[in-house]
N, C-alpha and C positions, 0 to 999 in steps of 0.2 A: 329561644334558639339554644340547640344543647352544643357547647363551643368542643367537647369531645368528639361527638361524630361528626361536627363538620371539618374538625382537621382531620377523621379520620378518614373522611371520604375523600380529602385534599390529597393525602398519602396515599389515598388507590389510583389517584389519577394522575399524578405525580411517578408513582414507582411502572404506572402504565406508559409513561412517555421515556422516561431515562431509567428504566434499570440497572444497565448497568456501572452508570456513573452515581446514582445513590447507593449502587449494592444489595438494596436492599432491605425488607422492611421485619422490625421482629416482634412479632404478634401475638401474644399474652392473652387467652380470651380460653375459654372451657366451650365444650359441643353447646352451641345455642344460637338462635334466632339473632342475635348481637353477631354473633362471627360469621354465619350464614347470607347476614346481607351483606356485612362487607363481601366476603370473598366471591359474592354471586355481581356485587357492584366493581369490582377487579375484574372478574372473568368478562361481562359486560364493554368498558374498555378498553381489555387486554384478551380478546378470542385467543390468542394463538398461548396460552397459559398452560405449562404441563409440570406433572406430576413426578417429584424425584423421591423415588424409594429410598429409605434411608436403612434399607439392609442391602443396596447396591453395594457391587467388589468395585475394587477398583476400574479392570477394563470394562465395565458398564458404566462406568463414571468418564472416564478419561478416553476410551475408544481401545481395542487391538485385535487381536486376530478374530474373524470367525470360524472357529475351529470346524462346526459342520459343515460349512460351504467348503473348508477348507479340502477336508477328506475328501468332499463328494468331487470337486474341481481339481482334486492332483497339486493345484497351485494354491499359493497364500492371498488369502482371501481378508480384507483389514476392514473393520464395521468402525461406526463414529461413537464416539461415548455422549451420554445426558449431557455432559457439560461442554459438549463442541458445538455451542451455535456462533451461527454466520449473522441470525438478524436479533435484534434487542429480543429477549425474550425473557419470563420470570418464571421463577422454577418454585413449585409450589412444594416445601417439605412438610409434611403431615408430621405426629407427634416428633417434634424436635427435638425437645427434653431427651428424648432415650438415642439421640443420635452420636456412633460410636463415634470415639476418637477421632483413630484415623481416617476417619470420612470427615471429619469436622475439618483435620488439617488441609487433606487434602481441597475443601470447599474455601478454606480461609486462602490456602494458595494462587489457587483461580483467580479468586475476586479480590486478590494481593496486584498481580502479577497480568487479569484479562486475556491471557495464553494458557492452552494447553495441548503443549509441548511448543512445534512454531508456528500453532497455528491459533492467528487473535478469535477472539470469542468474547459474545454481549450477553452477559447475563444476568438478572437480578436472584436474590432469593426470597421466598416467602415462607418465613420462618414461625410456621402454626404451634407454637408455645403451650401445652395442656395442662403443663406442672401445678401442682397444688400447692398451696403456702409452704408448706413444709417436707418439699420435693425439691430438688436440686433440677435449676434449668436449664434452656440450651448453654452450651460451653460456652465459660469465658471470651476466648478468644475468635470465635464466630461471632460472638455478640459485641464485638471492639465494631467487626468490619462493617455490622449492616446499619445503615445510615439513620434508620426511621427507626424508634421507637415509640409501640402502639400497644396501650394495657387499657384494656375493655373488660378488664372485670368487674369493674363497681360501677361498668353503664349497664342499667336496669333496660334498656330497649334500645332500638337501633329509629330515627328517625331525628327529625329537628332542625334539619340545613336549612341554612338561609336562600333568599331568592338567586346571587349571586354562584352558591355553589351547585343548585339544580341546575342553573340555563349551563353552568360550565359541563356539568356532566350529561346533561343534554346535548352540547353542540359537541363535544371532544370526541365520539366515534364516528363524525360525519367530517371531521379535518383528515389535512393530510397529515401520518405522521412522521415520516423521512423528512416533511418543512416543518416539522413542531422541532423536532429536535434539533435541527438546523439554527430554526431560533432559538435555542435555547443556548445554545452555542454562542452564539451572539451579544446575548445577555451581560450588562456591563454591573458592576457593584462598585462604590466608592470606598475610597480608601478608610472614611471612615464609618462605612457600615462592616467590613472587615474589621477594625481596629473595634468596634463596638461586639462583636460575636463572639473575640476572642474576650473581650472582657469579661464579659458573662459567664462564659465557659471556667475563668480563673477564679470571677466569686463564687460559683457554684461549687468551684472543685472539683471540675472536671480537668484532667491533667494533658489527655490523649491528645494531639494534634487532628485526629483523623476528625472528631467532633465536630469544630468550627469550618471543617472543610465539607465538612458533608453538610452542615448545616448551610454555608453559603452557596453551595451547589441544590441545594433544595430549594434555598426562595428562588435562584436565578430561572427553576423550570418552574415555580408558581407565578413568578410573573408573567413567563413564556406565556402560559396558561391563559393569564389576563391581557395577553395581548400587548404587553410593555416590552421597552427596549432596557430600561432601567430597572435595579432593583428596589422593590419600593419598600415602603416601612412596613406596610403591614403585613406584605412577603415575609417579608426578615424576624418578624417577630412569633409569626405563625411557624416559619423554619425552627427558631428555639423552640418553643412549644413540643416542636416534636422530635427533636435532635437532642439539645443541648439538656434541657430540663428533664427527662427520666436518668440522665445521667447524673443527677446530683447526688454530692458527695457529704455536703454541706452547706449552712447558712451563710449568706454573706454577712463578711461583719461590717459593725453597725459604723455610718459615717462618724469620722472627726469631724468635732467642733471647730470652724475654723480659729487659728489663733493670732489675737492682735498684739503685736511687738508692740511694746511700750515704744516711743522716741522720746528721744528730749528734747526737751521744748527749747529752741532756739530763736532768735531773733530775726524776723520775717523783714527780707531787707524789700524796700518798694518795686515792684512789677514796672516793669519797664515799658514805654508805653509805647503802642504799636507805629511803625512808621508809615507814614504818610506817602503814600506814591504820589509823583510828579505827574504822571501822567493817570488821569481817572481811566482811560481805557484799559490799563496794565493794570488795575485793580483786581487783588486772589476772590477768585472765584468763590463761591460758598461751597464749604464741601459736602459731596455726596451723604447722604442717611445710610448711616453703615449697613450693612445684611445681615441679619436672622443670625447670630454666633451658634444659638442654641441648634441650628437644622445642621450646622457642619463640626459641631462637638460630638465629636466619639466616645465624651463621658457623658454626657446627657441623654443621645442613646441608647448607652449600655445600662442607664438609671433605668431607662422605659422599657428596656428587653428585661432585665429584670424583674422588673414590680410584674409584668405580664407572667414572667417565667415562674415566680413565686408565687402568682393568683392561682396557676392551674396545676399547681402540686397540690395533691389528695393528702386530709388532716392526716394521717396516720400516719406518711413519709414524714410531715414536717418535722413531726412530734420525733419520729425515728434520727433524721438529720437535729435536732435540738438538743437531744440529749448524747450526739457523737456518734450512735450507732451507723451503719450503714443500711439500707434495703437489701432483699435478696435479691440481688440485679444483677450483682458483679460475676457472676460465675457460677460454678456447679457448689452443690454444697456437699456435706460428707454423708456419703451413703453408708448401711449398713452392712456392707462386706468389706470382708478385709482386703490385704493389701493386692495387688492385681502380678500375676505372673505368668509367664510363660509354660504350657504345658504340649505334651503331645499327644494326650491322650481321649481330654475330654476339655470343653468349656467355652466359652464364646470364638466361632471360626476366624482368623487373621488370616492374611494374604498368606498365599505359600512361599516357601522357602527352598533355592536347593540346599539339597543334604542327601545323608544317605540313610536309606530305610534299616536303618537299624535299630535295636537296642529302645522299643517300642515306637519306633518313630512308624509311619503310614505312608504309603505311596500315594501322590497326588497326581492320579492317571492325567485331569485336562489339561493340568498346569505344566505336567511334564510332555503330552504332547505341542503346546502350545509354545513351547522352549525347543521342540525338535522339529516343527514343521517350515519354519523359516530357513534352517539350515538344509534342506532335502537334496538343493541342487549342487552343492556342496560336496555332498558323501551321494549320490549317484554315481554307478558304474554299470560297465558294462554287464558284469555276474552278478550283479545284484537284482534279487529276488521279492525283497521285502517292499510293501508300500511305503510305507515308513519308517526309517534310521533312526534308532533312539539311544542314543549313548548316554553314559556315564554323566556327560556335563548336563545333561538335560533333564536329568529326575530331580524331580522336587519332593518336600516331604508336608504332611498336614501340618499347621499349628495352632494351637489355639491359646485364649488366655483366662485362665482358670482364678476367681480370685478365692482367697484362701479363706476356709471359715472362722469364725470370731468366736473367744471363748470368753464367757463372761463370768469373772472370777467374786461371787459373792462373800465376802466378810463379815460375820455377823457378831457382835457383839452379845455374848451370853450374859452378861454377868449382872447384878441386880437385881431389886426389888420387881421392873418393871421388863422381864427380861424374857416373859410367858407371851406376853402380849405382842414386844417384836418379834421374836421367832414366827409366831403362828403368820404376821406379817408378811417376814421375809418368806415364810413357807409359799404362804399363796402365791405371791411376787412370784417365787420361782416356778410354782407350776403355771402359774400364767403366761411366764417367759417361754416357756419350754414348750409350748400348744403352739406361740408365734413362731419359734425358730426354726422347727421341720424343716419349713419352705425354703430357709434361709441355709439351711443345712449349720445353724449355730451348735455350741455345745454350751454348757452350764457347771458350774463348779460350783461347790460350797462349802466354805472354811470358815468354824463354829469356835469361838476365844473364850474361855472365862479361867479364872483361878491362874494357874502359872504358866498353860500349856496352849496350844493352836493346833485344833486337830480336822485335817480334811474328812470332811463326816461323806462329802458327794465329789470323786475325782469328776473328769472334764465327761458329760457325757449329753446323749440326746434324746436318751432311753426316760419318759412320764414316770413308769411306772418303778421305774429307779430309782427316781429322786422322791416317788412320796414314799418308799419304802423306807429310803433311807433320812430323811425327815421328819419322820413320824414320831421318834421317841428322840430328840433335843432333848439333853438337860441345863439346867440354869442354874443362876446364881454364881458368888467368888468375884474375884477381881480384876481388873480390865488389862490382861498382857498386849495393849496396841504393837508393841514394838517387832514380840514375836511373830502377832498376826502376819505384821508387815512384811517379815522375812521370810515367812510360810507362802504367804501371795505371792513373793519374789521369786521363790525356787519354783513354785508353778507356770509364772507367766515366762520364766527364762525358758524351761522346759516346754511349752510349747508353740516358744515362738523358734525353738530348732524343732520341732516337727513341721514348721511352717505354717501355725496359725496365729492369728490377731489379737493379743490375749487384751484383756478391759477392765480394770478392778471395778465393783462397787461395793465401798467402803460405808456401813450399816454400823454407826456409832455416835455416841453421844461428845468425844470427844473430848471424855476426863482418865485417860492412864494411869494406876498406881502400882503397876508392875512393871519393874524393869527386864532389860533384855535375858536378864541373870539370874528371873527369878525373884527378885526380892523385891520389897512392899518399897513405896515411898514416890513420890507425886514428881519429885523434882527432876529424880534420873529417868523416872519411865516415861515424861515428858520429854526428855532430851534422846532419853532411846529411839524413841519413838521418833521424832525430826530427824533423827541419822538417819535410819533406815527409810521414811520416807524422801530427804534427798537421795539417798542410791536408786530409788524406785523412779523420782522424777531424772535421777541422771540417765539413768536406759530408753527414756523417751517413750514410758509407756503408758499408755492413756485412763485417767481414773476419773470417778464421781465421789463423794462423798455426802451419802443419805444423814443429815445430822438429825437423830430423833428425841433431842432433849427439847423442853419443855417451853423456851422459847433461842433462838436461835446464841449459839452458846460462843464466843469467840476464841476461844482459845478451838474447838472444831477450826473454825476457819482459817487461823493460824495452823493447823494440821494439813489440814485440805491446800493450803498455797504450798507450802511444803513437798507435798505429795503432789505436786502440779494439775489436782482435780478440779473439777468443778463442783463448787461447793450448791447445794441444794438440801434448805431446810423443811423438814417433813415432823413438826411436833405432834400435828395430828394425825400420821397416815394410817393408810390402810394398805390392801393388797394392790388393789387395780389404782392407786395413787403411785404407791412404789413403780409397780410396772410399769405405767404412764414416763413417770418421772426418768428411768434409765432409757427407754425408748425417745425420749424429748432429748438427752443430754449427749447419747451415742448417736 
């Protein structure tokens, strides 16, 4: 039996009876036969399953005017939004990972709160996950709310249930389900299977409350399921499985021994001997055979949800939790554009805003009739002519959110024996960077060190044929001015983070300085120049790599690189498409 796809088919049948008191499930799996029978084993189920765009506005999310009926009817005409349903229903989001913000908050709102506006609403989500290892997934804080987590990328096929969970998915579209959920309502858990979920949840290091609540609310509808009134163990253990444990955070640590207090040895005075009743009928009973301690301990348990919860963590988490790290579970991770702002001209559409169309702002024709069509009966009169009153309060303007391009400021150290062979490196590096950043609309910089001086050989630009022009004759040799480097990088990335880009060092050195900021020869000061100026670089919060390409990794580099608050990365062997790799992995 594959113990993956029979939970995961528990979770379709489950998120198919109570969506909206689990929230929801969030589903990790790429285009394939694995994600195609679940969601075809869902719809199955769950018929009345629909489909929420995730480049929906708001009033297609939340409901409000229908501006065309509106026109065509004279009167205000008000349509439902995706997320106003009246009966349990699971809303199916296709590529999730790319789901904006403010549709993320607004969906966390919902399924916070079950109202939108005042009117209640059942809904679950189904959060179809595509991200690749090294893609940032759905937001954080969507991913606190939805109760079921479900990661089908390392099951190789979809098939394996046990006889128990086919007759259940066999008999569950032929129940009523207005009485499933009734029971499920009904459904009681003891205080110490509670006490035992939340334990779990603290060794794992899962912090959140909403975890052991969704997890107790998931076995109460797998028992439903089995036709129990109670919650049973192996409910409860199946609920962590798929609640509590992709949340881990960490191992549980390992038991205390327990420890035995010495006593002293004291003088054992004689046991008293039992008294004698006068009457044989009034003789103490024999007492009862005490009950199973072990079935009503909420640490024994929490030992057995554990060891379960531990079994079905994949090697590669554990090893990630062992050595401290985290999985990429928790949230989005950092994409390649810079910082995100406000614009009005061009860049990702945001709701509108009123304003006034001025000073390049855009008139937002639907948004502004859709603010004057409610008010109509208001500003009617008798000489009035016009179908529609549109005042001043009523114009809205476009906005969008533009994020700002990334400049990646390369440092190369010239100097040396071996000084031929990094350059042509970084060369390539840079024209391989510069083919990828088009799309990205990146730019590139390159600032060349040797002898006393730091001279920008390439300012910030996006132009190929620019940078191999200007590349092409590097000269080498002389001695390592780090410190100046550092201050050359500094008056660039200032200067283009007041034009409003992203700027990024990557710092191409071996990490031995023997010029000072002054000019002059000697290990001790250009070492110490060098740490000044890279603290002022890490005091402006600006983000760096440092390529160390000495021969095997050099620590005083990495004393630099902390310094410089970069991520240190040693490259003794590199080449071009290594470098590239390597700033693409670390940015």
């Amino acid at each position: 039996m594959n113990l993956a796809w029979d939970d995961a088919l528990w979770a379709a049948a489950a998120l198919s009876v109570d969506p909206s008191g689990l929230r929801g499930v969030w589903l990790r799996a790429p285009h394939g036969p694995v994600r195609d029978a679940w969601l075809a084993t869902l719809h199955e189920l769950h018929p009345g399953a629909r489909r929420l765009p995730n480049h929906a506005d708001v009033e297609r999310l939340l409901g409000g005017l229908d501006l065309s009926a509106t026109l065509q009817t004279g009167r205000a005409v008000h349509q439902s939004g995706l997320l106003q349903q009246a009966s349990p229903t699971v809303l199916l989001l296709p590529m999730a990972e790319r789901l904006p913000d403010d549709t993320a908050a607004i969906l966390g709102q919902v399924l916070d709160q079950g109202m939108v506006g005042t009117s209640p609403t059942f809904i679950g989500v189904a959060a179809l996950d595509e991200a690749l290892d090294d893609e940032p997934p759905l937001a954080g804080g969507l991913q606190e709310r939805l109760g079921i987590w479900l990661d089908l990328r390392q099951l190789g096929r979809a098939g394996g249930a046990d006889e128990e969970t086919q007759m259940m998915l066999a008999a569950l579209p032929l129940q009523d389900m207005q009485a499933m959920r009734q029971h499920v309502q009904q459904v009681q858990a003891t205080d110490a299977q509670m006490q035992a979920l939340c334990q779990t949840a603290m060794a794992l290091g899962v912090d959140s409350l909403r975890a052991p609540v969704a997890a107790l609310r998931l076995a109460c509808v797998l028992s439903a399921l089995r036709g129990f009134d109670q919650v049973q163990d192996e409910d409860l253990g199946r609920a962590a499985r798929l609640v509590i444990t992709p949340r881990a955070t960490r191992l549980p640590p390992p038991p205390e021994p327990p420890e035995t207090p010495e006593q002293p040895e004291t003088p054992q005075a004689p046991e008293p001997e039992p008294p004698t009743p006068s009457d044989p009928d009034q003789a103490e009973e024999p007492p009862e055979p005490p009950q199973d301690e072990e079935d009503l301990n909420p640490q024994h348990m929490a030992d057995i949800m554990l060891e379960a919860a531990l079994a079905t963590l994949p090697a590669d988490v554990l090893k990630q939790l062992s050595e401290g790290s985290k999985p990429l579970a928790a949230g989005r991770g950092q994409g390649r554009s810079g910082d995100r702002r406000i614009s009005l001209s061009r860049g990702t559409p945001l709701p509108p805003r009123p304003g006034n169309p001025r000073q390049g702002a855009r008139l937002h024709i639907l948004a502004t009739l859709n603010a004057a069509v409610p008010r109509q009966k208001l500003r009617q009169t008798s000489h009035s002519r016009t179908r529609v009153a549109v005042r001043m309060e009523d114009v809205h303007i476009h906005r969008f959110a533009e994020h700002s391009p990334t400049c990646l400021i390369f440092a190369i150290d010239a100097s040396g024996s071996a000084a031929l062979n990094r350059l042509a490196e970084a060369k390539g590096a840079v024209e391989l960077l510069l083919t990828q950043s088009y799309a990205r609309r990146d730019q590139v910089c390159v600032v060349g060190f040797r002898g006393t001086t730091a001279e920008v050989l390439l300012p910030p630009t996006k132009s190929l044929v620019r940078a191999k022009r200007s590349l092409s004759g590097l000269p080498g040799g002389g001695g390592t001015p780090l410190a100046t480097a550092i201050q050359t990088c500094l008056q660039l990335a200032l200067g283009e983070k007041r034009l409003g880009h992203a700027p990024s060092l990557v710092m191409l050195c071996d990490g031995r300085p023997n010029v000072g900021l002054q000019g002059q020869g000697g290990r001790a000061q250009a070492l110490e120049d060098a740490l000044t100026l890279a603290a002022v670089w890490r005091g402006h919060g600006l983000p760096a790599i440092w390529l160390d390409t000495s021969a095997r990794p050099e620590p005083q580099a990495q004393q630099l690189a902390q310094a410089l608050g970069a991520r240190y990365v040693p490259l003794p062997l590199a080449n071009s498409q290594r470098m590239a790799q390597a700033v693409q992995t670390a940015l």
